[in-house]
C-alpha positions in Angstrom: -5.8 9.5 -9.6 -9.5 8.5 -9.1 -11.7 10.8 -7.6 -14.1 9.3 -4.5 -17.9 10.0 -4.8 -19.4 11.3 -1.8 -20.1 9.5 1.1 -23.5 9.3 2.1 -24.7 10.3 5.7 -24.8 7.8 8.7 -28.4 8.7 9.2 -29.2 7.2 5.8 -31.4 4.2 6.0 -29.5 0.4 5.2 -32.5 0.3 3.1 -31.5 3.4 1.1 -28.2 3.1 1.3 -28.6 -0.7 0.1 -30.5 0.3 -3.0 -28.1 2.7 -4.0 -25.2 0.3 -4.0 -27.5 -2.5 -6.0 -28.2 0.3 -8.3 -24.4 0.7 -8.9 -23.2 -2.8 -9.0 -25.5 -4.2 -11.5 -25.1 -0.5 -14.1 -21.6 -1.0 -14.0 -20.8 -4.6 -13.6 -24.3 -6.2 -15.0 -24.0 -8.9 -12.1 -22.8 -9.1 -8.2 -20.0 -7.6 -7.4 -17.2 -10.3 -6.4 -15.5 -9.3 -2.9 -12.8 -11.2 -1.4 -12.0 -10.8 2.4 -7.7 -10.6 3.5 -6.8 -10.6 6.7 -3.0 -9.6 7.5 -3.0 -9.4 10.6 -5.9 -7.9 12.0 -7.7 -8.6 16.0 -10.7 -9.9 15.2 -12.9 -6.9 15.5 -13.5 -6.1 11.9 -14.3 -9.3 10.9 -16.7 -9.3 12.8 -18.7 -6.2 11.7 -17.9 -7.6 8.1 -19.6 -10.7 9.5 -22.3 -8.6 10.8 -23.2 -7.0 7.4 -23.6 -10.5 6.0 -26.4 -11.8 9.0 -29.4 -11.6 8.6 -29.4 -7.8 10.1 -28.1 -6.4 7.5 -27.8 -9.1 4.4 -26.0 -7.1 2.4 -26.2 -10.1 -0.2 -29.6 -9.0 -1.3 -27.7 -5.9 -2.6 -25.6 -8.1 -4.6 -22.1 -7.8 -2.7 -21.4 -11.6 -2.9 -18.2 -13.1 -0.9 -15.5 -15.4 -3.0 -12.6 -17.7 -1.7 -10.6 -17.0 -4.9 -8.5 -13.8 -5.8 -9.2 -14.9 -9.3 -12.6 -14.5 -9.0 -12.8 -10.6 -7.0 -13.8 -7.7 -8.0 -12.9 -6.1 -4.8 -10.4 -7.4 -2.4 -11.8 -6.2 1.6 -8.3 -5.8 3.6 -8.5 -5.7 7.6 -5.5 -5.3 9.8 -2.1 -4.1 9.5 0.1 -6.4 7.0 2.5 -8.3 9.3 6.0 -9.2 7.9 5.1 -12.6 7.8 2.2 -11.5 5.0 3.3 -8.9 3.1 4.6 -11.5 0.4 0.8 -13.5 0.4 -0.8 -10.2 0.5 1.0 -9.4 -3.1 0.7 -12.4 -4.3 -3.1 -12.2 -3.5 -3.3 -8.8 -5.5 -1.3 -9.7 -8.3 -3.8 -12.6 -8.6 -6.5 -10.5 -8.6 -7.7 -9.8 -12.3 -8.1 -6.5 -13.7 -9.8 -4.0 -12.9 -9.8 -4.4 -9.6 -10.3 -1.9 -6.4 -8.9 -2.2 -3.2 -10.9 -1.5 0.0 -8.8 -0.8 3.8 -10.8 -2.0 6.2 -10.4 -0.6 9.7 -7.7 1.8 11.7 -5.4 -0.9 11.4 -5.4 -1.2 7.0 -5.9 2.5 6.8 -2.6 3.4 8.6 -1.3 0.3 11.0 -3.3 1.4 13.8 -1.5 1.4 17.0 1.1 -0.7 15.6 1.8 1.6 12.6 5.7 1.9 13.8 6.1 -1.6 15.4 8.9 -3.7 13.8 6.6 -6.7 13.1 4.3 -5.3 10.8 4.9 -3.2 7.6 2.3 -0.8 8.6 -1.0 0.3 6.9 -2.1 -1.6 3.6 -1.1 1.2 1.2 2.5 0.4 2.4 2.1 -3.1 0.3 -0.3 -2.8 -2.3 -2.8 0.6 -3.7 -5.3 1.4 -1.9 -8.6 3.1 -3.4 -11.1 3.4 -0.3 -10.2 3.5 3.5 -13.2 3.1 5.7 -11.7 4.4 9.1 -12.9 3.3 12.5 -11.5 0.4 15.1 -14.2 -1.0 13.7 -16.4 0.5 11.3 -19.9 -0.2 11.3 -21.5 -2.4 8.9 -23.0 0.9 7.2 -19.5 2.1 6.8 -18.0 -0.7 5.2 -21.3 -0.5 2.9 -20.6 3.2 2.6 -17.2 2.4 1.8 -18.0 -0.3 -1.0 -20.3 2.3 -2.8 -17.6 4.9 -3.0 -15.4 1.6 -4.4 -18.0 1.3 -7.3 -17.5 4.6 -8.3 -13.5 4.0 -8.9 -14.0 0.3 -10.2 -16.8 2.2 -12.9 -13.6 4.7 -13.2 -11.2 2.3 -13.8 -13.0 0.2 -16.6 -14.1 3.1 -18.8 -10.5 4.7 -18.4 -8.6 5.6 -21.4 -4.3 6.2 -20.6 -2.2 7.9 -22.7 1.4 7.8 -22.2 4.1 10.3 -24.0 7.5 9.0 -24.4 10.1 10.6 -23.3 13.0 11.8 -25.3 15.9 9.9 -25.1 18.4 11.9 -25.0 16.9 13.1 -21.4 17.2 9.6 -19.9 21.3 9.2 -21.2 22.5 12.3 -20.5 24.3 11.1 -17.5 25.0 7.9 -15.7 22.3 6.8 -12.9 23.9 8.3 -9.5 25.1 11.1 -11.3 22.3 12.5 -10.7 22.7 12.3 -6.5 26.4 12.9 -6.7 28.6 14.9 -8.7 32.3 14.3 -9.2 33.4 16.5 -6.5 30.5 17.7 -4.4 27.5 16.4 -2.9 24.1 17.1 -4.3 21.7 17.0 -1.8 19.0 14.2 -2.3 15.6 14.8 -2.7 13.5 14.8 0.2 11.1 11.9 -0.8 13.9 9.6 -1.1 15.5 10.6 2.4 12.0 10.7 4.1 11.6 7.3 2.9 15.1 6.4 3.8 14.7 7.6 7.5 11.1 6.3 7.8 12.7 2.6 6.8 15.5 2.9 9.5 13.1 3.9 12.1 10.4 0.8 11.7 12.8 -1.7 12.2 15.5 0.1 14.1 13.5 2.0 16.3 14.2 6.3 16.4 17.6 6.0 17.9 19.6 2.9 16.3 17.9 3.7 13.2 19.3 7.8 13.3 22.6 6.2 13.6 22.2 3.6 10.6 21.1 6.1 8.5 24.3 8.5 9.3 26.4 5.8 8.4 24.6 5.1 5.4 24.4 8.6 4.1 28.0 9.2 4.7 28.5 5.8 2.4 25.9 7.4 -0.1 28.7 10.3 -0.8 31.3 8.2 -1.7 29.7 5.4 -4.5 29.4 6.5 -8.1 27.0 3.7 -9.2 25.2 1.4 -7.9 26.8 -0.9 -8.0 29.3 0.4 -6.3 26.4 1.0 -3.4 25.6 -2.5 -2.8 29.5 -3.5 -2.6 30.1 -0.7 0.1 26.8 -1.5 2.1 28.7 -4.2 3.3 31.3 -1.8 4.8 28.0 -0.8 6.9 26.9 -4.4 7.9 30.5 -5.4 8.7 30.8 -1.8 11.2 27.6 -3.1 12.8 29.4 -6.5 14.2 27.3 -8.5 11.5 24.0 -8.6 12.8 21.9 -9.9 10.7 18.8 -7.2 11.3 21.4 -4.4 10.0 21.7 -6.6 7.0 17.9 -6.5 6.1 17.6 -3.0 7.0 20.4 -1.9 4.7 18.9 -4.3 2.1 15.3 -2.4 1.9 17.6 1.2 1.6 19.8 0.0 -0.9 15.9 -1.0 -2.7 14.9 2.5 -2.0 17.4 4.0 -3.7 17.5 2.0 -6.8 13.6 2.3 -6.8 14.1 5.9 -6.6 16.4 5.9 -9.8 14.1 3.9 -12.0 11.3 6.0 -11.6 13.9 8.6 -12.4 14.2 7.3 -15.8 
């Protein structure tokens, strides 16, 4: 996990703070620093404090933060808004473009955590929900300084992430084929209780697109199906059970989709 450099002050002079991040950009990358702005969804307001930082005001070009039209050109993609449903798949497609390495910048109340729409059915929620995310500049909206505070902390990780070194130890395998994949979750006779990540994640699912009370009594029914598949296999087949029970509706359908995901996500990090 990277570790964040300190944010300077808001009393720091644009000036100052300006110098500081020219200082960085051109150390670690030897040229400007390539940002790309994505909006999923957002109201307007941060773009145009992102537009301010680019007048004449503030000209935050001089400092050598240049704007792109290409993810295949960014250094730095510059998220605002909450990713709407409609989005998510662009907004992956737009990172996965992205070459590495590459840092990821939430712009706003609304990319930090979805804002006041965090648990509304038509957005996904904050930006960390779709892709990383290695700053957050908070605020509905930040000030130009911020978001230039926030892209100097950004340096710090993208100087992190080039002159990082992984190591990976491999893992027995005799620990991974011990037993089968839901073996794990259930035993033969009893129930093992789940972990809680998995059922926070399971219940925080329900509840975006459900709502609190229709999605309480999705995931009931879908926890009493958990205790009676072996494989899962077996748990997509008796989803359908679920879908059927629920008169067919076609938004029960999705939601048991993404939990059925959850759970087979869960498993492969497992092993």
């Amino acid at each position: 996990m990277a570790i964040l450099a300190k944010m300077l002050p808001q009393s720091t002079s644009v000036e100052k703070l300006g110098e500081e991040v020219k200082r960085r950009i051109f150390g670690t990358l030897k040229r400007s620093l390539y940002v790309l702005r994505v909006d999923t969804g957002s109201c307007n307001g941060c773009e145009i404090e992102i537009f301010a930082a680019l007048s004449p005001l503030y000209d935050v070009e001089r400092f050598g933060i240049r704007l792109v039209i290409s993810p295949r050109h960014a250094d730095a993609l510059l998220v605002t808004g909450p990713v709407t449903r409609q989005y998510r798949a662009v907004l992956e497609r737009v990172y996965r473009m992205t070459p590495d390495p590459k840092v990821v910048i939430a712009i706003g109340a609304c990319a930090c955590g979805g804002g006041v729409w965090y648990n509304s059915f038509a957005v996904e929620g904050g930006i960390d929900q779709v892709i990383p995310v290695d700053v957050y500049v908070p605020g509905c909206p930040p000030h130009p300084v911020a978001i230039l505070q926030g892209i100097l902390v950004a340096l710090d990780v993208l100087k992190q992430k080039i002159e990082k070194v992984s190591y990976r130890e491999e893992k027995p395998e005799e620990e991974w084929k011990l037993r089968p994949p839901l073996a794990l979750l259930f035993e033969r006779e009893t129930l093992v209780k789940i972990s809680w990540e998995l059922y926070r994640d399971i219940m925080r699912t329900a509840r975006k697109y459900l709502g609190y009370l229709y999605g309480v009594q999705l995931v009931k029914d879908y926890f009493a199906l958990l205790s009676e598949v072996r494989t899962l296999g077996e748990l997509r087949e008796a989803s359908k059970k679920i879908v059927e029970a629920w008169n067919r509706d076609p938004r029960i359908a999705q939601v048991v989709e993404e939990l059925n995901k959850l759970v087979e996500k869960h498993f492969a990090q497992k092993h």
